[in-house]
N, C-alpha and C positions, 0 to 999 in steps of 0.2 A: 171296486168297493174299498172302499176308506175303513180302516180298524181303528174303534176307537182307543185312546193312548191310555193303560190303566194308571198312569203316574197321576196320583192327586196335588192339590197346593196343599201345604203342610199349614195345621193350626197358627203358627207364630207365623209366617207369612200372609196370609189372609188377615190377621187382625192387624199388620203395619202396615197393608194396603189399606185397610178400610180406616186408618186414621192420618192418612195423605192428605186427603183432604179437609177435613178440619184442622190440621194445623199450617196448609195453605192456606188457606181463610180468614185463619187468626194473624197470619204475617201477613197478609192482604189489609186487614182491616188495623192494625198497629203500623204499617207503614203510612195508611191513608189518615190516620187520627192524628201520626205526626206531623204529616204535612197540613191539615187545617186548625191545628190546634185543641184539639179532641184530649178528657181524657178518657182513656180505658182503664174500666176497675175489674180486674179479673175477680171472681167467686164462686165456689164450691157450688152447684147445682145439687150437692146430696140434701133428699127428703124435703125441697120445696114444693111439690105437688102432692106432698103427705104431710105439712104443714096446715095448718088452717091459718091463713092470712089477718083474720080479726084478734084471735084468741089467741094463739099460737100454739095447740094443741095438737099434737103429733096421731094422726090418725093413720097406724100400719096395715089393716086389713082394707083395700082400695078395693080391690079385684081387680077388673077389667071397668071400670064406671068411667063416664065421660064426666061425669058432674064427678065435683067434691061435698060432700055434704058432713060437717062438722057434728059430730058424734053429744059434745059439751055444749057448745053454744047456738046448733042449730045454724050457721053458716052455708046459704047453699049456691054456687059457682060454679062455671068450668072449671072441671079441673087444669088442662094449661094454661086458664089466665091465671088461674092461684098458682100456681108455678111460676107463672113470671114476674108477679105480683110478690111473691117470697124473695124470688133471686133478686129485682127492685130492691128491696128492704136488705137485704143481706148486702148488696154492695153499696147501698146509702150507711150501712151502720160503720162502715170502714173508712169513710171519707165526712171534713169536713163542709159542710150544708146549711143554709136558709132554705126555710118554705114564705114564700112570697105570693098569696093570692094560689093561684093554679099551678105557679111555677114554681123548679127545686134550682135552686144556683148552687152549684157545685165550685167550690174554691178549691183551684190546684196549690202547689206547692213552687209554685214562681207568681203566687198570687191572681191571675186571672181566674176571673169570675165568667162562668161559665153557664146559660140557660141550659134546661133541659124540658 
């Protein structure tokens, strides 16, 4: 019979495991945008899925809802496409932009123009 071992993984171990890989991923995916030419615009993810994406009315009491429905202007969406639909908006306001038809051309800073 096998005893199991009382020794637990300590809180501050457990949370720099469980952020291994997401910051694998983000060197994964900045390694790979320099080799095609890609940029990446990092941004804050706080309160874009308690944003309203039309109005921009911050609505705090969510619960558990899968939808977002907008308190002020009657807004109603999933909630993580309004979240990503925020975070969209939040790293377009930090870079220079055309809206062209359907398309966003994102101008980097060595000048190429970029679709998205």
């Amino acid at each position: 019979m096998v005893l199991k071992s009382k020794r637990r993984i300590n809180t501050k171990s457990v949370r720099s495991m469980l952020t291994w890989s997401h910051y694998r991923f983000k060197q994964l995916l900045i390694s790979m945008s320099d080799r095609c030419g890609v940029i990446i615009v990092e941004t804050n993810e706080a309160y874009t899925s308690k944003t309203c994406g039309k109005c921009g009315h911050v609505h705090t009491k969510l619960g558990g809802n899968k939808l977002f429905k907008c308190p002020e202007c009657g807004y109603v969406t999933a909630r993580d496409a309004n979240g990503a639909f925020n975070i969209m908006l939040k790293a377009l306001a930090g870079t220079p932009f055309t809206l062209t038809g359907d398309a966003i051309e994102v101008f980097s800073a060595v000048g190429l123009v970029l679709d998205i």
